[in-house]
C-alpha positions in Angstrom: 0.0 0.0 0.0 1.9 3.1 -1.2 1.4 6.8 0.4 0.6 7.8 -3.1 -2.1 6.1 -2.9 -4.0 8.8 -0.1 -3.1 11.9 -2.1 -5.4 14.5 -3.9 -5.3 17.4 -5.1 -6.3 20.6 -3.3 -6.5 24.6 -4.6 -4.9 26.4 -1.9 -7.8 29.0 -1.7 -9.8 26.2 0.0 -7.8 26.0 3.1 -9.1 27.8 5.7 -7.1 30.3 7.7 -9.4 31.9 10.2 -12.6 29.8 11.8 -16.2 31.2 11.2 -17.7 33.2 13.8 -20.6 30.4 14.7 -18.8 27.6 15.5 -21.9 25.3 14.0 -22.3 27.3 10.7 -19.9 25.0 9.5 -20.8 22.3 5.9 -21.6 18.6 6.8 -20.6 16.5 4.1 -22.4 12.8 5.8 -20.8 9.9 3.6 -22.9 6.7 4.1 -20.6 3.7 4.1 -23.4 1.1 3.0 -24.8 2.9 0.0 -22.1 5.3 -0.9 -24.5 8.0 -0.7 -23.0 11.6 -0.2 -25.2 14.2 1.5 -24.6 18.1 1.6 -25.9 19.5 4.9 -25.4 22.1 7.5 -23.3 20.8 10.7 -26.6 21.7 12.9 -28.3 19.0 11.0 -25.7 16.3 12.7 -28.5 16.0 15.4 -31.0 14.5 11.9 -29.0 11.3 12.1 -29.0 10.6 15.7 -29.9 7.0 16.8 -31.7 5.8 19.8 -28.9 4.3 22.0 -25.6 6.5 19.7 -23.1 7.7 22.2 -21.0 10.5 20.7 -17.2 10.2 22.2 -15.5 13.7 22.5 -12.0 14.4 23.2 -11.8 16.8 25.8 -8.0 17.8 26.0 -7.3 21.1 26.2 -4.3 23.1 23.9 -1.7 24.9 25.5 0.3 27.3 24.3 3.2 25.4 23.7 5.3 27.9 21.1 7.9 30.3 22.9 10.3 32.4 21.4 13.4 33.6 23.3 13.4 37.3 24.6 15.0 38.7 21.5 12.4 36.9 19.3 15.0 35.1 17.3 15.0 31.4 18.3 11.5 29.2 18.6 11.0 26.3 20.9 8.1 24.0 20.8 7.6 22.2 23.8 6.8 19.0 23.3 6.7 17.7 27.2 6.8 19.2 30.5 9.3 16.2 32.2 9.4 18.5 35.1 7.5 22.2 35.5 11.7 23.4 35.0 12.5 20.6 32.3 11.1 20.6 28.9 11.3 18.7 25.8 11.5 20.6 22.9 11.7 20.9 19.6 13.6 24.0 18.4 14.6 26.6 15.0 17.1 27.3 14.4 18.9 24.0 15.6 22.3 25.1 15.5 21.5 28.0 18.3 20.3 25.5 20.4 23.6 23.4 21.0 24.5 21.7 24.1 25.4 24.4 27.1 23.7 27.1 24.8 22.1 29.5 26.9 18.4 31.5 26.2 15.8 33.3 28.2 12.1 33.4 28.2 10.7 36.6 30.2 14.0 36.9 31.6 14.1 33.5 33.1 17.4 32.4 32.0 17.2 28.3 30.5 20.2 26.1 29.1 19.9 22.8 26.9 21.4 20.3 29.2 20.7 16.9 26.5 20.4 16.8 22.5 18.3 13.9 21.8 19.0 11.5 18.5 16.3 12.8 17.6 17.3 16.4 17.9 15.0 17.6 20.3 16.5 19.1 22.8 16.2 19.1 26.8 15.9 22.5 28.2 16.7 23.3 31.8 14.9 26.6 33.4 16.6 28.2 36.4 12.6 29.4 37.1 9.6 29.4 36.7 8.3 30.6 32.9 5.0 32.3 32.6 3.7 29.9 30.1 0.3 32.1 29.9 1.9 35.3 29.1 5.0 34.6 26.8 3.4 31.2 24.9 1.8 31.0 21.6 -0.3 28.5 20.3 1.5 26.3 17.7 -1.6 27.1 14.7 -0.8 24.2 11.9 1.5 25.6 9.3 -1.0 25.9 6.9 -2.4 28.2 8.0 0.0 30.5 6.9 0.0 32.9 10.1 0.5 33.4 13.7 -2.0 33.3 16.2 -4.1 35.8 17.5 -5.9 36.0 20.7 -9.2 35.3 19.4 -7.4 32.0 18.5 -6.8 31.4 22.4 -10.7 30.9 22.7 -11.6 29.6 18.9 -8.9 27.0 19.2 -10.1 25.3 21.5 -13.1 23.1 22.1 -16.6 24.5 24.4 -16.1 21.4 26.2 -12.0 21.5 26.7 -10.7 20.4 30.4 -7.5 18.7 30.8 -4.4 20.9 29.6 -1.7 18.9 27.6 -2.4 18.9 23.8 -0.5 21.0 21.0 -3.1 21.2 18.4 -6.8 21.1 18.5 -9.0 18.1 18.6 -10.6 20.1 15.4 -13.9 17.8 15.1 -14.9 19.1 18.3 -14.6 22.6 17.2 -18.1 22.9 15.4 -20.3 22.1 18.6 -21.5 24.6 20.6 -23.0 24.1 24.6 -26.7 24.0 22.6 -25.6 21.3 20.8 -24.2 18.9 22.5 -26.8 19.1 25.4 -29.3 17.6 22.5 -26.8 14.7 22.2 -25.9 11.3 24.7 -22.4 11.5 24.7 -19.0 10.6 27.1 -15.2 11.7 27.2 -11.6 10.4 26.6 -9.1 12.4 26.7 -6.1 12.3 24.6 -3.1 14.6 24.2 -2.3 15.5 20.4 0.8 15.9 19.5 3.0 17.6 16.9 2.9 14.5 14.5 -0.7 14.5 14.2 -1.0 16.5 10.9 2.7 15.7 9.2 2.3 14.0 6.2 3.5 10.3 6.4 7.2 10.9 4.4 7.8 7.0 3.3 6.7 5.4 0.1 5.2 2.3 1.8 2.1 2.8 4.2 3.1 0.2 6.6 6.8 1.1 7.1 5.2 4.5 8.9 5.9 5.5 12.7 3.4 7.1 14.4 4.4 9.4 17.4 2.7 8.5 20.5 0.1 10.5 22.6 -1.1 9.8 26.2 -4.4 9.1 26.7 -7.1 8.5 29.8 -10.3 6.6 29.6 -12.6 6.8 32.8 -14.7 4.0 34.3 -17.9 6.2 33.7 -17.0 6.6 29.6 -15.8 2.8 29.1 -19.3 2.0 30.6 -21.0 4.2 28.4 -19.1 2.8 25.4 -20.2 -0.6 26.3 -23.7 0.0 26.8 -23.8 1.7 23.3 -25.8 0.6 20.4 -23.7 3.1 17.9 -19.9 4.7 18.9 -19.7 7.7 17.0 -16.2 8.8 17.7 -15.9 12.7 17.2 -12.6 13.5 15.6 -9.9 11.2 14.8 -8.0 11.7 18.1 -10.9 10.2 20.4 -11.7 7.5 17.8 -7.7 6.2 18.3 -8.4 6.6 21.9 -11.2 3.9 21.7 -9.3 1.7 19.3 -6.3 1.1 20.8 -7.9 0.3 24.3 -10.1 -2.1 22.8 -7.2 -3.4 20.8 -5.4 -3.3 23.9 -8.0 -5.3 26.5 -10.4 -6.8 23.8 -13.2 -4.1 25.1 -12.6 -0.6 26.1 -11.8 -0.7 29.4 -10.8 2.5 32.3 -7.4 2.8 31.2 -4.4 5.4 30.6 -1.0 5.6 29.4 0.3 5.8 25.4 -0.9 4.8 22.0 0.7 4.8 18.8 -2.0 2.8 17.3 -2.1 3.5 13.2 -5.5 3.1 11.7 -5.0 2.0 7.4 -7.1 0.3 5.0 -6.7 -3.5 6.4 -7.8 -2.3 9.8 -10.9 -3.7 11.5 -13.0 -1.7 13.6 -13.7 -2.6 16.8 -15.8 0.0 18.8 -16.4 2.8 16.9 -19.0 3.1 14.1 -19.3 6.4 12.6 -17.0 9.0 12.7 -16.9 12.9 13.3 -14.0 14.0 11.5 -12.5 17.3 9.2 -11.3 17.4 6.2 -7.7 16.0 6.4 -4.2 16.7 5.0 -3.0 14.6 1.5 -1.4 11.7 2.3 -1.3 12.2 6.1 -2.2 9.2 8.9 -5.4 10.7 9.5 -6.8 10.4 5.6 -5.4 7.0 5.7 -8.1 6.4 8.8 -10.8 8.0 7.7 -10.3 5.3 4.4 -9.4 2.7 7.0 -13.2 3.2 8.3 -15.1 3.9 4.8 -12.7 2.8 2.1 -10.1 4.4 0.2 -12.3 5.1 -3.0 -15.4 6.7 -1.5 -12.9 8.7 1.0 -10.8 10.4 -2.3 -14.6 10.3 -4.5 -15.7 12.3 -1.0 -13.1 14.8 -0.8 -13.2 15.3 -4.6 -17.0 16.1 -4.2 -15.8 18.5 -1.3 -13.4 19.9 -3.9 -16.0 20.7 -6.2 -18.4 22.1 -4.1 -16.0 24.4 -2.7 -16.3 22.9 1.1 -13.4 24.3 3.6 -10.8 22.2 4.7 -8.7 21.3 7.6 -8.4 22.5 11.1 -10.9 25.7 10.8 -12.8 24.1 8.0 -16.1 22.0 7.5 -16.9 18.9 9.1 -17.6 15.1 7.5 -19.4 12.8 9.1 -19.2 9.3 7.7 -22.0 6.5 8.8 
């Protein structure tokens, strides 16, 4: 199965840059799996295809601002992981500033990179505490093609966001609004995303891929809910991994936390979730290759071509699918 395989093409203009001001005035493309049907609708009208005994699954992780720049503005860091409140795992521009001893500040407190991983992110040692709040920016995808704003500090992020760790935006969750989801039966799991979420997968051969891994929690209260569920719509990619790998992992899902690196391709067999609340995803990225995993490759590119054509918005700030 080559990466080739997942790509399409996409004019530029249809990537969207700045959300809307309604977070539900977003498209609904609903893709039925069965008949191959394709539906255009509003994403208020998500609530027309709700079952008796669906469970919606949100992830309710919460993004930090995780890009900092040094005082004089001149060297980024993107932290990665907080090993301690003083230690941080980072990756960093422009590498060669950033060699081992090399000194930088953040709001005056002063920081030195005590380890270069093989990886080359770096370990970063603060001498205090860093206002994170103040002097950190939120890492917006790169195509977006600018920096954040503040309005981004309360549009990127979920109504329903609680537990601090993620880098990016679980972006299916960004279309519902309190209204909304009080309509619909639904339960959380909480998983971090990370940096790797949206990178294009860079080898030729599907299965030779890498994911990055995320940590994840699953309460006693949500795996109940899952297993009492008729349907398991997953909303967003990130909380339908969540449920995958846990059933994967124990057979059901089960109250659980720790990693995944679970990787969801065509071959894959579902074994929670049934429908799926999910963007518009990147060419020949992980997350297209799920989304085909769960309705098969052809209708997934005959979707997004549709999408294409009718001029549908795409990626983190754009319109919503939801495939049955």
């Amino acid at each position: 199965m080559l990466t080739s395989d997942f790509d399409y093409v996409l004019p530029p203009e249809l990537i969207a840059s700045e959300p809307l001001p309604d977070r539900a005035a977003s498209r609904l493309m609903v893709v039925h799996r069965d008949s191959g049907k394709i539906e255009h609708r509003q994403f208020r009208d998500l609530r027309d295809y709700q079952r008796p005994g669906d469970l919606f699954v949100f992830n309710n992780t919460r993004v930090i601002p995780a890009r900092f720049f040094n005082d004089e503005g001149k060297r980024e860091m993107l932290q990665l992981e907080k090993i301690t409140p003083r230690h941080w795992r980072c990756m960093v521009k422009p590498g060669k500033k950033f060699f081992l001893g090399s000194r930088h500040k953040i709001g005056g407190v002063p920081g030195r990179v005590i380890e270069i991983c093989e990886n080359g992110e770096r370990i970063i040692e603060w001498l205090g505490d860093v206002d994170e709040e103040t002097h950190g920016h939120l890492a917006l995808p790169h195509y977006m093609r600018r920096e954040d704003g503040p309005e981004d500090r309360e549009r990127y992020q979920t109504v329903f966001a609680q537990h601090p760790g993620s880098i990016a935006a679980p972006t299916a969750g960004l279309h519902f609004t309190p209204e909304l989801m009080a309509e619909l039966p639904h339960a959380y799991v909480t998983l971090h995303v990370g940096v790797g979420t949206f990178q294009p997968v860079k080898v030729a051969n599907v299965e030779e891929h890498e994911m990055h891994s995320e940590r994840y929690m699953i309460s006693e209260e949500t795996a109940a809910a899952v297993e009492k569920a008729e349907r398991v719509i997953a909303v967003g990619t990130t909380a339908c991994r969540t449920l995958e790998s846990s059933a994967t992992q124990h057979g059901k899902v089960t109250a659980s936390q720790g990693e995944t690196n679970i990787f969801i391709y065509p071959g894959y067999e579902f074994k929670t979730v049934d429908a799926l609340v999910t963007n518009f995803h990147l060419p020949k990225s992980s997350l297209i290759m799920l989304v085909s995993a769960l309705a098969g490759r052809e209708l997934i590119l005959e979707a997004y071509a549709e999408a294409v054509k009718e001029q549908y918005r795409f990626f983190s700030y754009g319109d919503c699918m939801l495939i049955l």
